[in-house]
Structure formats: C-alpha cells, structure tokens
C-alpha positions as CSV (number, residue, x, y, z in Angstrom):
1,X,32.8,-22.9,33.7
2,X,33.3,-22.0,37.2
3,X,32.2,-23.9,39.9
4,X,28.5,-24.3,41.0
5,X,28.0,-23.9,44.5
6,X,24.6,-25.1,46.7
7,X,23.4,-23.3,49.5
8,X,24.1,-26.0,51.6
9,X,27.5,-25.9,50.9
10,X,29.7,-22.7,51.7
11,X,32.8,-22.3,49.7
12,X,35.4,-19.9,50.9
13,X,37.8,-17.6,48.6
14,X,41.1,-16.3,50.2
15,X,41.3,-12.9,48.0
16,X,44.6,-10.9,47.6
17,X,45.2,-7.6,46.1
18,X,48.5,-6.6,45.8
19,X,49.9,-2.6,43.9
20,X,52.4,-3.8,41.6
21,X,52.9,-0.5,39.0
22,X,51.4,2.5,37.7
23,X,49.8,-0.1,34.7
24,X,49.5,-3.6,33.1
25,X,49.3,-3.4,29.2
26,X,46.5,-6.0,29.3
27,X,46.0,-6.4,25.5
28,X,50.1,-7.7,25.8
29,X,49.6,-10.1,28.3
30,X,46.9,-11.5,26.7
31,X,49.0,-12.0,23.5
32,X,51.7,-13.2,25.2
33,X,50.9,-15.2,28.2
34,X,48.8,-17.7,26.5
35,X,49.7,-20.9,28.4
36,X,46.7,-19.4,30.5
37,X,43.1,-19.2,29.8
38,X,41.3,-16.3,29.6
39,X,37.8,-15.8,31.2
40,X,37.0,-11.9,29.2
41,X,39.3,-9.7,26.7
42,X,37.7,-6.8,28.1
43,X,38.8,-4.9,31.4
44,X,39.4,-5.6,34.4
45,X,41.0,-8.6,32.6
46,X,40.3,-12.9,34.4
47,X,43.0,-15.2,34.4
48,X,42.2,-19.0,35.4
49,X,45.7,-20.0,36.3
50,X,44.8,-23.3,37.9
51,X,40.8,-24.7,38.6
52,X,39.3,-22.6,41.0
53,X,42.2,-19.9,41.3
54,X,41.8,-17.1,39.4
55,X,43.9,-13.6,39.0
56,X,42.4,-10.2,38.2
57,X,44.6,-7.9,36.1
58,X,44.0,-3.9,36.3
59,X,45.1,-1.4,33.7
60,X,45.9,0.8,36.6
61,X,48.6,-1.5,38.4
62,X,46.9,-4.0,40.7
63,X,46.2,-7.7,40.8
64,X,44.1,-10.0,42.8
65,X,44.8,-13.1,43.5
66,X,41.7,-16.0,44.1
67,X,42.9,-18.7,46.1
68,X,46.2,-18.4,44.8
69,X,49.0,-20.2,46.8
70,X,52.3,-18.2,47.0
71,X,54.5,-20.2,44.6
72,X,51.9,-20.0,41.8
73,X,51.6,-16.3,42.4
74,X,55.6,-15.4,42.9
75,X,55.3,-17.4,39.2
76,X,52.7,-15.3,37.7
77,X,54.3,-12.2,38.7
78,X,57.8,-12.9,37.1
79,X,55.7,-13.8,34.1
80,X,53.4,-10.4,34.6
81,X,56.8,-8.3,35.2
82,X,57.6,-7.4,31.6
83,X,54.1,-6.3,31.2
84,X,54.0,-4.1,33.9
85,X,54.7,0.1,34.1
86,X,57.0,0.9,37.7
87,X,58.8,3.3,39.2
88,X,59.6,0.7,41.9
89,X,60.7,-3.1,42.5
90,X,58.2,-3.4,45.2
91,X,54.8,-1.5,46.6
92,X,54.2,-2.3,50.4
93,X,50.4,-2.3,49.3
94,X,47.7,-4.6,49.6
95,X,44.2,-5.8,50.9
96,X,43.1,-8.9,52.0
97,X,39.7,-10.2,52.4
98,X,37.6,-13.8,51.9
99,X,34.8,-14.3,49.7
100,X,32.2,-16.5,50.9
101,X,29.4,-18.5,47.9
102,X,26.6,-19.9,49.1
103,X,24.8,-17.6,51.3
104,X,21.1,-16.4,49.6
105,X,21.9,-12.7,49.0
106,X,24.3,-10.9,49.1
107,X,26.2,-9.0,52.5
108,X,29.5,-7.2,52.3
109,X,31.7,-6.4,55.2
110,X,35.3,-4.8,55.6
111,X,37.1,-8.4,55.8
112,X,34.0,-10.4,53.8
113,X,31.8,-11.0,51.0
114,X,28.8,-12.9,50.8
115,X,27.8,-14.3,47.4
116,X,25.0,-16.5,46.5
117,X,27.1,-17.8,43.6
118,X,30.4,-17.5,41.6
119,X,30.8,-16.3,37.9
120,X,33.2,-13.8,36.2
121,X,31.3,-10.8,36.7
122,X,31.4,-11.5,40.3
123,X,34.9,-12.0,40.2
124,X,35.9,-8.6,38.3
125,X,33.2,-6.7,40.5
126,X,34.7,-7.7,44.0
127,X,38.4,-7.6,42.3
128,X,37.8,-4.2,40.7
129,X,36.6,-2.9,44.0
130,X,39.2,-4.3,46.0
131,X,41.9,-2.9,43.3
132,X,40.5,0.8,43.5
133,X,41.2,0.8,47.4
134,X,44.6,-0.6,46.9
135,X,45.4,2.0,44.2
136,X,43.9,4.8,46.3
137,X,46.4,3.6,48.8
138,X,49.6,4.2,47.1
139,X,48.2,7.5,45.7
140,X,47.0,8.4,49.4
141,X,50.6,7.5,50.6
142,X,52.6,9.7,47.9
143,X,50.3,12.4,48.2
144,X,51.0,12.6,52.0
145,X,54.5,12.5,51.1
146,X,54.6,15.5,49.3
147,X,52.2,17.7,51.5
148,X,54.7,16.7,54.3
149,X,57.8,18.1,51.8
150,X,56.2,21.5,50.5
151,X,54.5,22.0,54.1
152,X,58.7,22.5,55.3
153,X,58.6,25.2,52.3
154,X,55.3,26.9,53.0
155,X,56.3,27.1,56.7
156,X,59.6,29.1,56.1
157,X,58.1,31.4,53.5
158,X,55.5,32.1,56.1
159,X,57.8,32.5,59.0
160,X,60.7,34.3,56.7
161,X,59.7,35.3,53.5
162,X,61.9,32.8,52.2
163,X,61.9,29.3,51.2
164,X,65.0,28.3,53.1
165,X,66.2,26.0,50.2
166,X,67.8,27.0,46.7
167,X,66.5,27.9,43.5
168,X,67.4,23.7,42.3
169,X,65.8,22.2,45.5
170,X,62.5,24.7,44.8
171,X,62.4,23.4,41.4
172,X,63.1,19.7,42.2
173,X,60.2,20.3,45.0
174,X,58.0,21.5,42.4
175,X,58.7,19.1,40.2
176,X,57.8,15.6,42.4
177,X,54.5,17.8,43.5
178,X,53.7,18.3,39.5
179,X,54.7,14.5,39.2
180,X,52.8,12.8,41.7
181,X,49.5,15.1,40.5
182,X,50.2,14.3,37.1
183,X,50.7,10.6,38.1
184,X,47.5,9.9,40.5
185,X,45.4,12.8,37.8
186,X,46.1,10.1,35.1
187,X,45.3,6.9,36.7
188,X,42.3,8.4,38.6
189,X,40.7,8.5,35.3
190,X,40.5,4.6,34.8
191,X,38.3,4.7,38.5
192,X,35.6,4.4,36.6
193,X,32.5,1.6,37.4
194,X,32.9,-0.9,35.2
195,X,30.7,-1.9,32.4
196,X,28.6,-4.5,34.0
197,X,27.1,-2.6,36.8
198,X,25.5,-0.3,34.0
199,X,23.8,-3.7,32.6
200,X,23.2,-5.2,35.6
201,X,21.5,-4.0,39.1
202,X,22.6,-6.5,40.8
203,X,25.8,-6.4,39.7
204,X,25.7,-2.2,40.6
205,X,24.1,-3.4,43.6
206,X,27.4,-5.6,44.7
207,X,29.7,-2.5,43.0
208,X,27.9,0.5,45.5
209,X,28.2,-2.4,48.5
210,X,31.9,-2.9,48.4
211,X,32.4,0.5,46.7
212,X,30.8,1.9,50.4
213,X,32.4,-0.3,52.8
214,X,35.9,0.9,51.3
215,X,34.7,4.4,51.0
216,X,35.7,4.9,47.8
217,X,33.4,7.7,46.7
218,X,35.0,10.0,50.1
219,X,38.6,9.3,49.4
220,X,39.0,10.1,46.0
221,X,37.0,13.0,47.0
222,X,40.1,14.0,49.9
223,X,42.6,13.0,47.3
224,X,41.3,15.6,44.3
225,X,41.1,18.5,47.3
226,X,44.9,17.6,48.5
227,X,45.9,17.4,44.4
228,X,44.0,20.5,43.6
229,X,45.9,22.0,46.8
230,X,49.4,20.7,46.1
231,X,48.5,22.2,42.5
232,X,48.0,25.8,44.3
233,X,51.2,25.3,46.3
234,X,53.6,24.5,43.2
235,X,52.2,27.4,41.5
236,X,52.7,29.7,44.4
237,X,56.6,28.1,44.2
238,X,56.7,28.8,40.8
239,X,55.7,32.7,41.0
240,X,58.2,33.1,43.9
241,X,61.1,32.0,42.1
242,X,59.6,34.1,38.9
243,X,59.5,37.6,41.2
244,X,62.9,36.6,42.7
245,X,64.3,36.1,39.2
246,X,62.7,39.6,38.2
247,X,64.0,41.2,41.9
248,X,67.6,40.1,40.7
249,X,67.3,41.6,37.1
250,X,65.8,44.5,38.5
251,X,68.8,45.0,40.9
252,X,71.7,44.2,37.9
253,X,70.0,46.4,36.3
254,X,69.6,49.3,38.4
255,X,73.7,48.5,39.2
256,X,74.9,48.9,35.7
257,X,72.9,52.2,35.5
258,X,74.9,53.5,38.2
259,X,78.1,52.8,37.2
260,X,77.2,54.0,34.4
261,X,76.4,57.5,35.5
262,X,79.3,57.5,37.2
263,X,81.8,56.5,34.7
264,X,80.3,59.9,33.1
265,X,81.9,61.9,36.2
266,X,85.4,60.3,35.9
267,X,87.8,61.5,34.3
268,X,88.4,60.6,31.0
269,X,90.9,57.6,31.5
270,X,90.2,56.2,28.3
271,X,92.0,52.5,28.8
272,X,90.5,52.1,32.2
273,X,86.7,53.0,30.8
274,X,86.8,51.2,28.0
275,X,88.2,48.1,30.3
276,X,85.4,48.7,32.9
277,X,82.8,49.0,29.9
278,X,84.1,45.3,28.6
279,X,83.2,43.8,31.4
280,X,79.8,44.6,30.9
C-alpha cells in the first residue's frame, strides 16, 4: 500500500524525469528485474524500489524518479540499461518538479502539484505527464537541429540554384531529416492519454491540468507542422538530385549523338573509328 496522508499533514515528493532512449521494453524488465516490486503490468509501468520511492518507466524512453536519492537511482539505471533502446550514452534532458499530498483538491503549477492523496494512478498520471514534456524535448531539440541543417541547403538553392554541397552530403542530409521524422513519427504515437483518465474524471481532470500547464496539446501541434515541413524539404532534395541526374543523362546523351554524327563525316580510318566507338 502506499502511504496515507492526513490533511493536516503535507508530505512532499522531489519528482525527476530524466530522457534516457528512444524505448524501455517494459514486458523485459519486468521479467528480469524482479528483486523489485511491481505496483501495475500495464503502461506507464511503477516500480517501488525502496518505501515511499517509486520509479515510472515509459515505453517511449523516460523515467521518473519519486523521492529517489542519486545512488539508488545511478543503481537502477545500470540495472534499466540493457533494457533500454539509444542512439546515445547520455540525453541532457529532464524536468523537475515536487508533488505535494495533503491539500483538499487538487492545483497544478509549472514547478508543483497539489494532491489530496497518493495512489498509483496518481503516480503514472503526474509521471506520464511529466514524461511527455521530456520526450517532446529531445524531439523539439533534434528537430531544430535539422531545420537549422537543410535551412543552409534551402538558402543556397534559393540564392544559386544550387545546393552548394555534393550529391553524398544531399543524400546524407536527407537522410538524418527522413530519420529524425521517422524517429519522433514513431514515438509520437505512444503520446496517447493513458487508460485511466478514460475511467476516471478525476483522474482526466489531473491529466488535462498538468497536460495544460506543459502545453502539451500546442507543442506536438508545432512539432507535426516542422515534421510535415522537413518532410516537404527532403522531398524537394530528392527531386533536385533526380532532375540533375536526368540533366546529366540528357547531356551524355546528347554528346554521344554528336560524335556520332560526326564520326559519319570522317574519313573512313577504320582502326581509329572502331577505337573511338569502343570507348563507348
């Protein structure tokens, strides 16, 4: 059980998100890690580790941590590690925020939460929330990353009519755009509310709270326009290097018809047309 708090009696929860990977295969930690007890099977997924410290796993990469100290949670995470999907050994994101029982309803701020009580829905509302923003994050920051890239590209072909870079670097270019879409596409699927707020209004009550004061609903809304837009961009790439792949055909072509008109008003040096006809 988790603990029951009085109204007289506030009890404070340092909560940590941190991004650790693109996704946790939950169904593997649970059949692996069983040295810890497990509050739910279903997702997002509660780990007691210790009494009263708690960790929230997420399919799509992030974990929060409930009065964790940072010994226990460096531990956790070398156990989590073989678990865990990443392209990288560290994410620089997180959130931090304090979760506050006791109060008689509810009130949700950008730093706090209010809760009249504790119980595992509360815990993978407020963690789910809180893992969304931190996931946005990292998708936020990558897709700035490539606008910045391709935006170098679209300004030359606008100023010259050229991309400035080689046909390899156009395609590698195209190809981190079509990766982080594909990436961010995938994982923005899992966004969904969970379960319980369909079951519960006051859990959806506490879900659209948090889910407003992180502005979730806007910024996934910005990030689909920049993905659909990066989409546009890579596909403008890829019909550029398709018409200059045509252009050069076109112009080999046009070549070999000429020299081939012309070998017919040489002439007749056998050796040296039949040598200038092997070489095509």
């Amino acid at each position: 059980m988790l603990s029951k708090d009085t109204k007289s009696q506030l009890v404070k929860y340092a909560v940590n998100t941190v991004y650790i990977g693109e996704y946790i295969d939950l169904k593997k930690v649970q059949e692996s890690l069983k040295q810890y007890n497990f509050l739910n099977r279903d997702h997002p997924l509660v780990v007691r580790l210790l009494k009263d410290q708690y960790a929230v796993l997420t399919k799509f990469g992030a974990v929060t941590f409930w009065n964790v100290p940072n010994r226990l949670r460096v531990q956790f995470m070398k156990e989590l590690k073989a678990y865990v999907k990443a392209k990288r050994e560290h994410y620089p994101y997180d959130e931090d925020t304090k979760v506050i029982i006791g109060r008689e309803a509810d009130k949700v701020t950008f730093e706090k939460v209010f809760l009249p009580h504790l119980d595992v829905n509360h815990i993978k509302i407020t963690s789910f929330v809180l893992s969304q923003s931190v996931a946005l994050e990292r998708y936020e920051n990558d897709i700035e990353m490539s606008l910045s890239e391709v935006g170098a590209v679209v300004e030359n072909l606008k100023a010259s009519g050229r991309p400035m870079l080689g046909e390899k670097e156009v395609l590698k270019q195209i190809g981190r755009v079509l990766s982080v879409k594909q990436t961010a596409v995938t994982h923005l699927s899992l966004f969904d509310k969970p379960e319980e707020v369909w079951e519960s209004p006051h859990l959806e009550h506490l879900y659209n709270r948090l889910s407003a004061e992180y502005e979730l609903r806007t910024r996934f809304d910005v990030l689909d326009e920049k993905i659909n837009y990066l989409s546009d961009i890579a596909r403008m790439l890829m019909d550029f290097l398709a018409e200059k792949r045509n252009a050069f055909l076109e112009i080999i072509i046009i070549i070999l018809i000429a020299i081939d008109i012309v070998l017919w008003f040489i002439p007749p040096f056998p050796e040296v047309v039949k040598f200038i006809r092997t070489l095509f």
